[in-house]
Each structure stands twice: as structure tokens, then as C-alpha cells.
C-alpha positions in Angstrom: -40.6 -61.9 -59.6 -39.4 -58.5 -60.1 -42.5 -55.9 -60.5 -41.1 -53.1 -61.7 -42.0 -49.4 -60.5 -44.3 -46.7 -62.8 -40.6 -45.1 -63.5 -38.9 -48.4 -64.4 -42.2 -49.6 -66.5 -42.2 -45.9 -68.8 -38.5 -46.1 -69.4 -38.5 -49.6 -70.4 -41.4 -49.5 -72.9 -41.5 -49.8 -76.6 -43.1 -47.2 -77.3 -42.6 -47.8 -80.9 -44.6 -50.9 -80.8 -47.8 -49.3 -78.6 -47.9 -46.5 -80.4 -48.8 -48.6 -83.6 -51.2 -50.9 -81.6 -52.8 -47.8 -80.3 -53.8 -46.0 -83.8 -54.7 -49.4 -85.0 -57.4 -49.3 -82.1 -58.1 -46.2 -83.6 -58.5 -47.0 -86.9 -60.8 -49.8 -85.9 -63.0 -47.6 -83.9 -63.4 -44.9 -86.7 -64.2 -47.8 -89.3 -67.2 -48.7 -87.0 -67.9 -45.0 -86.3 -69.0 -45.4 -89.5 -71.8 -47.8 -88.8 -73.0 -45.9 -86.1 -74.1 -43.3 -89.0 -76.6 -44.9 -90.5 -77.6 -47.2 -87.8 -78.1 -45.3 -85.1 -78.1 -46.5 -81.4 -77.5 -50.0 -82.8 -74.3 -48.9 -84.1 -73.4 -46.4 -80.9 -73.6 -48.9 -78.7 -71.2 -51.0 -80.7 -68.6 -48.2 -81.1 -69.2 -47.5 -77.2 -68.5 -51.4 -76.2 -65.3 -51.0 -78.6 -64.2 -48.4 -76.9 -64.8 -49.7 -73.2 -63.1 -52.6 -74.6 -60.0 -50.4 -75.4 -59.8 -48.8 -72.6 -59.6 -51.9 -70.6 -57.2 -53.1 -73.0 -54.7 -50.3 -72.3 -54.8 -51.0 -68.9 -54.1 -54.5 -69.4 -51.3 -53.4 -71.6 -50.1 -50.6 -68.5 -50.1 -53.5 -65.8 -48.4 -56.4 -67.5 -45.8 -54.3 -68.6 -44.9 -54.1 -65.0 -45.5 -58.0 -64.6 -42.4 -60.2 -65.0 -43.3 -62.1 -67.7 -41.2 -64.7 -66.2 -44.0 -65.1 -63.9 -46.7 -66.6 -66.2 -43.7 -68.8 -67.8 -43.1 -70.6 -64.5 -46.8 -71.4 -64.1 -47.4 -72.5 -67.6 -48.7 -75.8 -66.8 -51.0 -73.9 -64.6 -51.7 -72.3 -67.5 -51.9 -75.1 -69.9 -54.8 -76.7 -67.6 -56.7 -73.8 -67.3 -56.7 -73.5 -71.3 -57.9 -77.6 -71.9 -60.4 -76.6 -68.9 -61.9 -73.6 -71.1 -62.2 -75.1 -73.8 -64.3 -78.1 -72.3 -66.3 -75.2 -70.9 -67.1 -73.8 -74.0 -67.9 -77.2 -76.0 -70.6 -77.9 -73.7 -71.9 -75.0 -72.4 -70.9 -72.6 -75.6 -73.3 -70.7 -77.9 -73.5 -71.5 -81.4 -72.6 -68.7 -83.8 -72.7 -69.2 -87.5 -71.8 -72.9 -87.0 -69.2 -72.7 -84.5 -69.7 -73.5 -80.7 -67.0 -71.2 -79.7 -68.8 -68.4 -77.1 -69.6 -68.0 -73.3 -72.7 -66.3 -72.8 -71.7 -64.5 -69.4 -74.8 -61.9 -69.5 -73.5 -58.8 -70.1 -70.7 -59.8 -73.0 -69.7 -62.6 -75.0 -66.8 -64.5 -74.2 -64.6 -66.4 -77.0 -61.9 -68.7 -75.0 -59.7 -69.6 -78.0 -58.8 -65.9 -78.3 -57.0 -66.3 -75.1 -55.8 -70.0 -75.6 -53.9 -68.8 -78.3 -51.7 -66.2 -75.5 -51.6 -69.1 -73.2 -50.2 -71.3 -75.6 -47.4 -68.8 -76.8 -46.2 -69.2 -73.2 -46.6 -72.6 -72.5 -44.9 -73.6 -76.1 -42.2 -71.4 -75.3 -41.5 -72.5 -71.5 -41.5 -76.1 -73.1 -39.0 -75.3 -75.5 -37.0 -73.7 -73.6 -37.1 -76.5 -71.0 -36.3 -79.0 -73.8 -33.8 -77.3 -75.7 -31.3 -79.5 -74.7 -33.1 -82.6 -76.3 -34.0 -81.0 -79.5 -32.2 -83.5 -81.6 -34.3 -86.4 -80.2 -37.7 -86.7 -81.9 -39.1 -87.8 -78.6 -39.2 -83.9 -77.2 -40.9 -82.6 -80.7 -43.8 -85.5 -80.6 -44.2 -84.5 -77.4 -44.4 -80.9 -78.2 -46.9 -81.4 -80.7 -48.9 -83.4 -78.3 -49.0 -80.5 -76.1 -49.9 -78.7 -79.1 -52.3 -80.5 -80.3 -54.4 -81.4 -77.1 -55.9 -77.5 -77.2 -56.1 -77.6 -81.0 -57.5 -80.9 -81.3 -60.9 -79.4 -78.8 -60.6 -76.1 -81.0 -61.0 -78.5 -83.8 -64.3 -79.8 -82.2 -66.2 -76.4 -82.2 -65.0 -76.2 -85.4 -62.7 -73.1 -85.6 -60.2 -74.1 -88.6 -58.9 -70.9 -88.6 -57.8 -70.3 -84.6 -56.7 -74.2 -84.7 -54.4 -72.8 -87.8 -53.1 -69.8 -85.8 -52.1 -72.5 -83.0 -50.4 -74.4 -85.2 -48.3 -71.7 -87.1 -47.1 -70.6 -83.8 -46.0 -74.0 -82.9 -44.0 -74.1 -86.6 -42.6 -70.5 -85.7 -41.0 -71.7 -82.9 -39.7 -75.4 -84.7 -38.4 -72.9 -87.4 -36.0 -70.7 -85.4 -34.9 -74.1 -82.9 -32.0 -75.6 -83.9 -34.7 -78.9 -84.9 -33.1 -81.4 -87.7 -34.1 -80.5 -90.9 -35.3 -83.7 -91.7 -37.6 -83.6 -88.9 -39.2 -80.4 -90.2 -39.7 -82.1 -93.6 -41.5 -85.2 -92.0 -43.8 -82.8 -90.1 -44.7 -81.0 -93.1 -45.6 -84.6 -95.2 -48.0 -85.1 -91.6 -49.6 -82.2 -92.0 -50.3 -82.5 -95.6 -52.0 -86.2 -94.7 -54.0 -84.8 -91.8 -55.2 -82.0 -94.1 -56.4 -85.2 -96.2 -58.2 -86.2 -93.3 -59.9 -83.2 -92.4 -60.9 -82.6 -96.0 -62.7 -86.4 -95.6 -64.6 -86.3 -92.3 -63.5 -83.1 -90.2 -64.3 -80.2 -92.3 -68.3 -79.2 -92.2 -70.1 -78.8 -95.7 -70.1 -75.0 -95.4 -66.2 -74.9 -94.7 -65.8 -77.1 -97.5 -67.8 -74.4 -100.0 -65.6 -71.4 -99.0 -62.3 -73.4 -99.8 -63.8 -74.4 -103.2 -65.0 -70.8 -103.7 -61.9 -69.9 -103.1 -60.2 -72.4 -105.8 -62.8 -71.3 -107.8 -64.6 -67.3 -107.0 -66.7 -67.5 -109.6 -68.5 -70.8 -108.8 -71.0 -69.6 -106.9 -71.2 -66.0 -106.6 -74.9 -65.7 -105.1 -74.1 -68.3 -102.9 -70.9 -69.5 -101.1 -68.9 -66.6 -102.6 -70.9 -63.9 -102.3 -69.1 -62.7 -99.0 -65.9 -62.5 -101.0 -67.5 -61.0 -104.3 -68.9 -58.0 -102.0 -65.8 -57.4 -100.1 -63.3 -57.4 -103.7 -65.8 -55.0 -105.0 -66.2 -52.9 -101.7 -62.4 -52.2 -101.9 -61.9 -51.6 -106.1 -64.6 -49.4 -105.4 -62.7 -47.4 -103.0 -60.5 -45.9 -105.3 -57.5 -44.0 -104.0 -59.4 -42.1 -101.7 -62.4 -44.0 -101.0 -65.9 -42.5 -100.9 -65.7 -41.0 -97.2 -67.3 -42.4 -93.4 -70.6 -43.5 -93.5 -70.8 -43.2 -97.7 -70.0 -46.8 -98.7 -73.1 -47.9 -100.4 -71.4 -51.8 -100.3 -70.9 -51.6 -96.5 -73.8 -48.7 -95.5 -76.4 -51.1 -97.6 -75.2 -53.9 -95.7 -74.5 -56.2 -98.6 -71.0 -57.0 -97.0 -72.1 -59.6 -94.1 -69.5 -59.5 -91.3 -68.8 -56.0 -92.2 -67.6 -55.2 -88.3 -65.6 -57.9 -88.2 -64.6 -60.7 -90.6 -64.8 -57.9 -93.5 -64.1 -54.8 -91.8 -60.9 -54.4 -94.0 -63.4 -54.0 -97.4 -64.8 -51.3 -95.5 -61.7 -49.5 -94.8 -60.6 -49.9 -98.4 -63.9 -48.9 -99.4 -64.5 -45.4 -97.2 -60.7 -44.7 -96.7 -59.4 -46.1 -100.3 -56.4 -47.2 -101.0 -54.8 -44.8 -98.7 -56.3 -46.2 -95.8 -56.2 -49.6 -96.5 -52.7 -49.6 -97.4 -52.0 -47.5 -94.6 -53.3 -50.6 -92.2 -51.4 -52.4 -94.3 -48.1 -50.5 -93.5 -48.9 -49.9 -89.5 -48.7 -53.9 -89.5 -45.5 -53.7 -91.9 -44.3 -51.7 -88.4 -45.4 -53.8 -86.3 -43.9 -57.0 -87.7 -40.6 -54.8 -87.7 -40.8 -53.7 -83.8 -41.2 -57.5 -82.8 -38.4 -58.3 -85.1 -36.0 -56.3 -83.5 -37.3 -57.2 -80.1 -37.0 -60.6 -80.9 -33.1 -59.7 -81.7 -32.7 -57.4 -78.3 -34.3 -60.5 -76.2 -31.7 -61.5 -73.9 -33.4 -65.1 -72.6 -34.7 -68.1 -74.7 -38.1 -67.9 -73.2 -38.3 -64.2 -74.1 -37.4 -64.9 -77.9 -39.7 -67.3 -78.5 -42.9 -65.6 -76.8 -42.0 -62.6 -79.3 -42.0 -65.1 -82.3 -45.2 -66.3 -80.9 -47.0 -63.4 -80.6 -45.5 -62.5 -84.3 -46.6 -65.0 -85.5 -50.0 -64.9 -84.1 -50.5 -61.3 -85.1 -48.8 -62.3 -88.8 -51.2 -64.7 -89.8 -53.9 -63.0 -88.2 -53.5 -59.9 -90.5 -52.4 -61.7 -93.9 -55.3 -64.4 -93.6 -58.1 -61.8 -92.8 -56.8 -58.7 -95.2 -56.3 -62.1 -97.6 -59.9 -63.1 -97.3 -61.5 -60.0 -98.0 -59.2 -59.8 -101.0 -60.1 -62.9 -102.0 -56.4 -64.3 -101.8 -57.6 -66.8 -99.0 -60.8 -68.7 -97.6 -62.7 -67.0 -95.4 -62.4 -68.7 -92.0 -63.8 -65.9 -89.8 -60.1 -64.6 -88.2 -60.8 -61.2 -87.0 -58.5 -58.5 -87.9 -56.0 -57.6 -84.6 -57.1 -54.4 -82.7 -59.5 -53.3 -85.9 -62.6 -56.0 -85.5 -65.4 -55.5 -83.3 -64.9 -58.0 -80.4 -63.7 -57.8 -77.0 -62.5 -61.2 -76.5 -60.1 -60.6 -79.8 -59.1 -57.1 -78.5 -58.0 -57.6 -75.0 -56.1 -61.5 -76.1 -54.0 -58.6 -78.2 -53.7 -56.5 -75.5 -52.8 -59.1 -73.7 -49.8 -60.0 -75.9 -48.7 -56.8 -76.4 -48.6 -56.4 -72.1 -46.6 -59.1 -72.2 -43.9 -57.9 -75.2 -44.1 -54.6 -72.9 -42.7 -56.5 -69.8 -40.1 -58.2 -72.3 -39.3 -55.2 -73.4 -38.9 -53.0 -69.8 -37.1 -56.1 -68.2 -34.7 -56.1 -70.6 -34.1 -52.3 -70.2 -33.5 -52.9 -66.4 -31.3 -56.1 -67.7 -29.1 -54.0 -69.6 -29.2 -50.9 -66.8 
């Protein structure tokens, strides 16, 4: 394992791709700034956690990118266990929030574990590809990587989290989808999932997950009730305007009559202070991002390097469209916080975390190509 020296690590970095993941930390911290106006130390202490949050983040960032990330490939099994073992953790010692037993109360912070099962499982998906890419023809080696797959979704499943289960599985279709896999194994996957979504329609999905999906067939169903969340956030943002009513002077988000407003529906608060300039400027900053891991993804000079940057565009992809979706009322809510903008350490430093790792792709192959 090479671990490359301070000089090495700043001349190998994109920083293209930290820059962007940097002012979206700051974007997220001045859109909770903006809380802290109207509710005092409440909302301080919030910013303040953020922040330390950040800061912690960056290091992680700083340190990885002098990690080989070759390192956490060879110990994915390691890795794999570790991630089945949190999970077990958190089903039955976990705190309940909002209907989903999905937190670690360690005393001082909360700790989500499928935040970081979904980096784990970029690594481990993309070691196991790699190691099977010989085989990829057989049918065997995809059942078999959707049984690794679908061990760690299947106890995400159990908290219920529909959305990070859904983030999993994209990742793991990412991957299928730039494999040289038989298109006719692709379509038969697609005719499963359909069926299991059957399933969890009929006995997995809880009454109040059922309601959001049917509010969002239907918006107008129930607009006091199961689609008020949505309601609030579409109006937050048309109320906006171009340049939005300013910090702190959003009545929709101020008045508190968007729930979640730090982090499921933080985006209809940036489209309602900032307007459509700042909401379509988050919009853009991920536009960038997509495009730095794209071109990284091209630059990657192993296997297991290309497919951990599909992973973690992947991740960060449906991340962004499925929350900025939600509070447009283009998808169900499902509760998937927006990447570096949504209050939450656990959700902040597993994107960190992704982007140390993209950092160490990147400076590796700068000493690769030295």
C-alpha cells in the first residue's frame, strides 16, 4: 500500500471535484444559518454541529486522499462483515425516528449506519466485480452478486429505509450497466424487480410509506394530510421567485410550516430565500459534479477504480435527483437527505468519505501516469 507524501497527495488532487463539494458544504451551512435567525441558540447549535461536522469531513477527505484506495478494496469482506454487523446493531439496539429504526444513540451524536453501508458497499460491489469479471457471462456470478447485494439491503429493508435500500440497489445496477453483462440478463432483472416491488407494495411497505407514494400519484389527495409536506415545499420554492425573499425571510420555512426544513426539505428553503438563482445554482454545482466523476471514471486506469467512481456517482445521482425531486413534488418523499447540504453528520462525513476515496483515485493515478 503506497501512502503517498503531502506533495504527492496536493499534486494528485482533483481539485475540480473538492472545490464543488466544498461550496456545497457551504451552501448547506448558510441555508441553516438561516434557521439560527429566528431560532436562536436552538438553531446555533445546529449550524455549529454542521460546521464541526465539516471540518472533520475535510480532514477525512485530506487523509484518504493519501490512503491507497486499493487498501480498503483488498479487505472488502472485512468490510462487508463489518456492514451486516452494523446493521444488526442498529435493528436492535437503534432509535426510532419518524418510523424508522435507523440511529445509534452514542451520547453525544446520533449515528445513522446505512449512511456508511452505502461507501462500504461501493467497495465491496466493486472488488467483487472486478474479481468476477471473468465469469460475467455466467448467471451464477450475477445471482451471487445480488446476493451480496441484497444481504445489507434486505436488514435496511427491516428498519424500513425504502429510500437508502433504493440507493443500494441503483449502485448495484450502475455497475451491471457499464459490465459487459448479457442483455438478456439485465432485462430478466428488471421483470424481478418489478415483481418484488409487487411484493413490497403487499406486505413490506408500512401504511405511511404507502400514503406518500399515493400522494405522489395523486398531490392533491390529501393535502392537509399525507401531502402536506410536499404542498409546503412546491409553494416554498414558486414563492421564491428569481431571487427569493432573502436569509431568515421565508415565511414558509421561518414559520415552520415546511417539516424537515434542515434536512429532507432544505432544498424548498434554498429556492425559497435564494430563488431560483440559488436553487438552480445547487442544481448546476451537482451538474459539475456529475461531470468531474465522469471524466474521472474515463482517466481511471484499473477496474476497481472505475467502478468505485460509478458507485459513488451513482450514490450522489440519485441522492440529489430523488431529494431535489421530492420537494418538487416529482417524487415520493422517502426521507434521502440532500449530499453535503442536509443537516446530519452521519450523511455528511459518508460523502466525505466518498469523495477521500475519489481523491486517492484521483492522486494514485497522477503518480500512475508520473
Amino acid at each position: 500500500m503506497a501512502t503517498l507524501t503531502n506533495r504527492q497527495t496536493v499534486r494528485g488532487l482533483d481539485i475540480g471535484l473538492l472545490t464543488i463539494a466544498v461550496v456545497l458544504m457551504v451552501v448547506g451551512l448558510a441555508a441553516l444559518s438561516s434557521f439560527s435567525l429566528n431560532t436562536g441558540a436552538t438553531g446555533r447549535l445546529v449550524v455549529e454541529k454542521q460546521a464541526g461536522f465539516a471540518v472533520i469531513g475535510l480532514i477525512l477527505i485530506w487523509a484518504l486522499a493519501r490512503l491507497d484506495y486499493r487498501f480498503f478494496a483488498g479487505i472488502h469482506w472485512t468490510l462487508y462483515a463489518l456492514t451486516l454487523l452494523l446493521l444488526i446493531i442498529v435493528k436492535i439496539f437503534g432509535v426510532k425516528i419518524n418510523g424508522t429504526t435507523g440511529w445509534l444513540n452514542l451520547g453525544f451524536a446520533q449515528f445513522q449506519p446505512v449512511e456508511f453501508v452505502k461507501i462500504s458497499m461501493a467497495v465491496v460491489l466493486s472488488k467483487y466485480f472486478v474479481d468476477h469479471q471473468d465469469h460475467l457471462a455466467d448467471p451464477k456470478a450475477i445471482l451471487q452478486s445480488a446476493m451480496v447485494m441484497g444481504g445489507p439491503v434486505l436488514l435496511v429493508l427491516l428498519q424500513p429505509d425504502f429510500g437508502s435500500a433504493f440507493v443500494i440497489i441503483c449502485m448495484w445496477l450502475g455497475m451491471l450497466l457499464v459490465l459487459p453483462v448479457p442483455r438478456r440478463y439485465l432485462l430478466t432483472l428488471a421483470g424481478v424487480l418489478v415483481v418484488v416491488s409487487a411484493v413490497s407494495w403487499l406486505f413490506l411497505l408500512q401504511p405511511f410509506q404507502k400514503r406518500r407514494i399515493m400522494t405522489f400519484i395523486n398531490p392533491t389527495a390529501d393535502v392537509t394530510g399525507a401531502g402536506y409536506n410536499v404542498r409546503q415545499s412546491v409553494t416554498a420554492i414558486g414563492s421564491g421567485g428569481w431571487l427569493g425573499r432573502g436569509l431568515g425571510l421565508g415565511p414558509q420555512s421561518q414559520l415552520n410550516f415546511i417539516p424537515e426544513r434542515q434536512t429532507d426539505f432544505i432544498f424548498a428553503t434554498i429556492g425559497e430565500e435564494l430563488g431560483f438563482l440559488g436553487a438552480g445554482s445547487v442544481i448546476i454545482l451537482f451538474g459539475l459534479l456529475f461531470w468531474r466523476l465522469l471524466r474521472l471514471s474515463v482517466k481511471a486506469v484499473e477496474p476497481v477504480s472505475q467502478l468505485l467512481v460509478i458507485g459513488f456517482g451513482v450514490m450522489f445521482f440519485v441522492h440529489a435527483a430523488i431529494n431535489i425531486g421530492m420537494n418538487m413534488g416529482v417524487f415520493p418523499v422517502t426521507g434521502i437527505p440532500l449530499p453535503f447540504i442536509s443537516s446530519g453528520g452521519s450523511a455528511l462525513l459518508a460523502s466525505c468519505l466518498a469523495i477521500g476515496l475519489l481523491q486517492s483515485i484521483s492522486a494514485h493515478q497522477q503518480l500512475h501516469h508520473a
